[in-house]
C-alpha positions, 0 to 999 in steps of 0.5 A, spaced: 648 937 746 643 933 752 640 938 755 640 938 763 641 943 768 648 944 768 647 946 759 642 951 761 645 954 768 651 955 762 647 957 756 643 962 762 650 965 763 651 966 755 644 969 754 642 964 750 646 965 745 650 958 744 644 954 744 645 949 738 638 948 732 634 942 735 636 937 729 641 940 722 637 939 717 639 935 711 640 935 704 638 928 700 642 923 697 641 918 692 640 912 696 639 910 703 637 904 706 630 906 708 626 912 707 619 914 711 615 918 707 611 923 712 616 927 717 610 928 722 610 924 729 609 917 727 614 918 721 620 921 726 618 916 731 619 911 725 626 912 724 627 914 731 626 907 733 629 904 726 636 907 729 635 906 736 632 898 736 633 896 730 640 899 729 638 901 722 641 908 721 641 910 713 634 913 714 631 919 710 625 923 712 622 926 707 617 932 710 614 936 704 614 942 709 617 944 716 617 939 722 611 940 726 607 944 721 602 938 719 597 933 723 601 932 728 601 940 730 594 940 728 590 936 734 587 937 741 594 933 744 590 928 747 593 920 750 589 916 752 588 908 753 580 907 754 579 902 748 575 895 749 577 891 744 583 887 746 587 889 739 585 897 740 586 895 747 594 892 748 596 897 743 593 903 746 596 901 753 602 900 751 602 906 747 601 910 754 607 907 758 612 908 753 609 916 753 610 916 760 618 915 759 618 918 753 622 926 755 628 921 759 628 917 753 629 922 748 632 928 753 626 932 751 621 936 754 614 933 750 609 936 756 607 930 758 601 932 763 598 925 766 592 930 768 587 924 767 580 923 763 573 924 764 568 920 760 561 922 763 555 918 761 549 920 762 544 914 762 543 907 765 545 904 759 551 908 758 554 906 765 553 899 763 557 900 758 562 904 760 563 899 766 564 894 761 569 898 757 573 899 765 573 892 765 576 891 759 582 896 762 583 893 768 584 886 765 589 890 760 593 893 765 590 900 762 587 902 769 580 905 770 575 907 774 568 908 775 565 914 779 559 916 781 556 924 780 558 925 787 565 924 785 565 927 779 562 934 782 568 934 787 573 934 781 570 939 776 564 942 780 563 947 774 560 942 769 552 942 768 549 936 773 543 939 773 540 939 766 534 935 766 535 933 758 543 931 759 544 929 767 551 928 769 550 920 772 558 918 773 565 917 769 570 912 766 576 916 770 584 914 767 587 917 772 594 916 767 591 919 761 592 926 759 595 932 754 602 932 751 604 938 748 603 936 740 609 939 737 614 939 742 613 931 740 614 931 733 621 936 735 624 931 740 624 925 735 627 929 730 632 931 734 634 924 737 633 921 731 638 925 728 643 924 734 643 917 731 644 919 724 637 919 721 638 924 715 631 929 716 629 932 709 624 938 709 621 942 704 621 934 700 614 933 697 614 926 694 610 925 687 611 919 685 613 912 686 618 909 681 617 900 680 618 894 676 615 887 676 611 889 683 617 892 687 618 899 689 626 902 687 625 909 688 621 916 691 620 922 686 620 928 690 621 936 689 629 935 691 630 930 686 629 922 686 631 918 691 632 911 692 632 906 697 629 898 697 625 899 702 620 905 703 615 907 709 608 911 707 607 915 714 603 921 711 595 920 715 590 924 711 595 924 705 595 916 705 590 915 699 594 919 695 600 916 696 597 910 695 593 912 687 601 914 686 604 907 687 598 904 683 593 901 689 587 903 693 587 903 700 580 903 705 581 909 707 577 916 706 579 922 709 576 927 712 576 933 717 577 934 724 576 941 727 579 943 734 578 949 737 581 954 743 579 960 747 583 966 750 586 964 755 582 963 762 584 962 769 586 955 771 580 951 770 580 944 768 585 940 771 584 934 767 581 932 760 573 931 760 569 928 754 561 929 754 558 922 753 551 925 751 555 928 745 561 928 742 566 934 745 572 933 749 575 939 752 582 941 756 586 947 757 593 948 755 598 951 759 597 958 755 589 957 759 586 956 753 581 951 753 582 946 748 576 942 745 574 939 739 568 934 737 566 931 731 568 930 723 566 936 718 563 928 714 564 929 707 571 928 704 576 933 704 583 934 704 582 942 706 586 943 714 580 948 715 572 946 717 566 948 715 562 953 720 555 947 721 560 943 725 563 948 729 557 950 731 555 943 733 561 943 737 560 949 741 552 947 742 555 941 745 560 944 750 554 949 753 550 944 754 555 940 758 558 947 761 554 953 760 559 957 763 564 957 756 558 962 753 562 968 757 569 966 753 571 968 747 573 963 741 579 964 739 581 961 733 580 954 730 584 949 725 583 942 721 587 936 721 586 931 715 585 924 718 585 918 714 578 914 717 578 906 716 573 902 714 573 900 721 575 906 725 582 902 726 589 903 724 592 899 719 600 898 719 602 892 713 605 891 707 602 894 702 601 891 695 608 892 691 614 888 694 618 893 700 613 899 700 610 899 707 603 903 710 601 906 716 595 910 715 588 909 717 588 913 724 581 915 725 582 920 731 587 916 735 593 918 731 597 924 736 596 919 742 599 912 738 605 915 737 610 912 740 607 905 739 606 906 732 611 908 731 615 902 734 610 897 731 612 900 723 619 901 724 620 892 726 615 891 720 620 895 716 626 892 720 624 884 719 618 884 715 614 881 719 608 885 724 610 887 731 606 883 737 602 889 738 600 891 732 599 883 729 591 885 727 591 891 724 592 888 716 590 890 711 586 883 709 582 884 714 577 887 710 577 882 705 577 876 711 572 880 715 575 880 721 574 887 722 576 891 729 569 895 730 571 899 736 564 903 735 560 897 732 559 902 727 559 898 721 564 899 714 562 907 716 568 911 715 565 918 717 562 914 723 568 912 726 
């Protein structure tokens, strides 16, 4: 069904019995064409495109619990394209375009809410930099401002300009940045790629890879094996392990990262805010939770829940920045598993076995890639050869040394 006003005047009418499910969930057959392992955003928007650019319908998703259940579901809905470096900087971009178009394209309402970003900076040194890094938007065509702490305090008057240790100096704004309902994503891809007959395979854990003389032929699962010559690993913090069943390694650790919501407030913030004297960054959700997280647990895990050291420094950072959050109950808070890089950036390539492809290493960018990621994996499996926004990140990079270093961190996967 296409939702429109019509189907909804009509379905109001029949007290909303007649509404058809989102997307029919299919049993797995012996082969297909492709299969995607990771039924999360960037794995639905994997098949999606294959279908819709690629006209390659003879796809299976395999998810190994419900649509929308894993990282995709798990993350403070965050889209942004505020990078430096010009391989993060194209990609990230073309990313926010297509989030913009993204409800018309799949008929679907995702919650985009272009409410803008805020990053603060708090020292002369940082503003130089952050200047720096507008310029790099505006030659992008990602679009950036910078503004003053009169500017600032007009558009969130609430924050702490006053604090000796911490004073507000200015922001980078992205006036097209802002908050998309996380879940809602996962839905609407799943529901358009299976309009064009991409099989969507729930409760399907893969445990195992069957090759032979260096290629990949088949995928052993919960449901059964299932077998196709060309197969997509799209499963964030779970690449690793993935990775070891096909006998590689890839460069990648995983770690946690602890989001967190409060009861529902007023309206409040009209945007989203990051603390540049720390690392938070909050929002509010349409419920009127404020919605914030901050740095990684930083030792490896696979667990979706974080240690209470980091939660506390989170929250020490968002009162330093906005003391009045004391008065407001903490909620509740999760973890999401996310593949860190060696570099901070993501890796989208062959991987070492013929007809096995890998998409990993988001770091924190994950959730606001996805629409790009997306299409960038889908030509890479499609015609074998990396889409031109996606071109740098390869996995012999780290073997060359032409490493994107977003944070100039260094080969630190928890810094990044």
């Amino acid at each position: 069904m296409k939702y429109s006003l019509f189907s909804l005047a009509v379905n109001t009418l029949g007290k909303h019995r007649f509404w058809p499910p989102m997307f029919t969930e299919a049993a797995p057959r012996r082969n297909y064409e492709i299969i995607i392992i990771g039924g999360g955003g960037h794995g639905l928007a994997t098949a999606y495109y294959l279908a819709k650019v690629h006209n390659i319908t003879n796809v299976a998703v395999l998810e190994k619990g419900v649509i929308g259940l894993g990282n995709v579901g798990r993350n403070t809905a965050i889209v942004r394209a505020n990078y430096l470096l010009p391989e993060n900087s194209i990609f990230y971009q073309h990313a926010l375009t297509q989030w913009e178009t993204l409800e018309r394209e799949l008929n679907f309402n995702a919650m985009v809410s272009q409410r803008g970003i805020l990053n603060l900076f708090h020292s002369d040194a940082q503003r130089d930099a952050f200047a720096r890094r507008g310029n790099a938007m505006i030659i992008e065509g990602a679009g950036a401002e910078l503004v003053g702490a009169g500017q600032v305090k007009k558009m969130v008057p609430f924050l702490d300009f006053d604090n000796a240790r911490f004073p507000i100096l200015g922001a980078l704004v992205q006036k097209r940045a802002g908050t998309v309902r996380h879940d809602a994503v996962a839905w609407g891809y799943a529901r358009a790629a299976a309009s064009l007959g991409v099989d969507i395979i729930q409760n399907c854990e893969v445990n195992g890879f069957e090759t032979a003389n260096g290629r990949v032929s088949a995928v052993h699962t919960t449901r059964g094996t299932i077998a196709a010559p060309k197969i997509g690993i799209s499963v964030a913090g779970s690449s690793s392990l993935l990775a070891e069943m096909a006998g590689f390694r890839l460069p990648v650790e995983s770690h946690v990262l602890q989001a967190f919501v409060t009861e529902a407030i007023k309206p409040l913030i009209n945007n989203v805010i990051t603390f540049g004297a720390g690392h938070f960054y909050v929002s509010q959700s349409d419920k009127g939770g404020l919605v914030f997280g901050g740095d990684l647990d930083g030792y490896n895990s696979y667990a979706q829940r974080g240690g209470i050291n980091t939660m506390r420094d989170v929250v020490e950072s968002g009162m330093a920045l906005m003391p009045l959050i004391g008065r407001i109950k903490l909620l509740r808070s999760w973890g999401g598993v996310v593949d860190m890089s060696m570099d901070g950036s993501p890796i989208i390539d062959r991987s070492p076995l013929e007809g096995l492809y890998i998409n990993a290493g988001w770091c924190y960018g994950g959730f606001k890639a996805t629409p790009a990621a997306g299409l960038a994996f889908a030509h890479l499996i499609a015609r074998d050869q990396p889409h031109e926004i996606a071109g740098a990140f390869t996995l012999d990079r780290f073997l060359s040394g032409h490493i994107i270093d977003e944070k100039g961190q260094g080969a630190q996967p928890n810094l990044h």
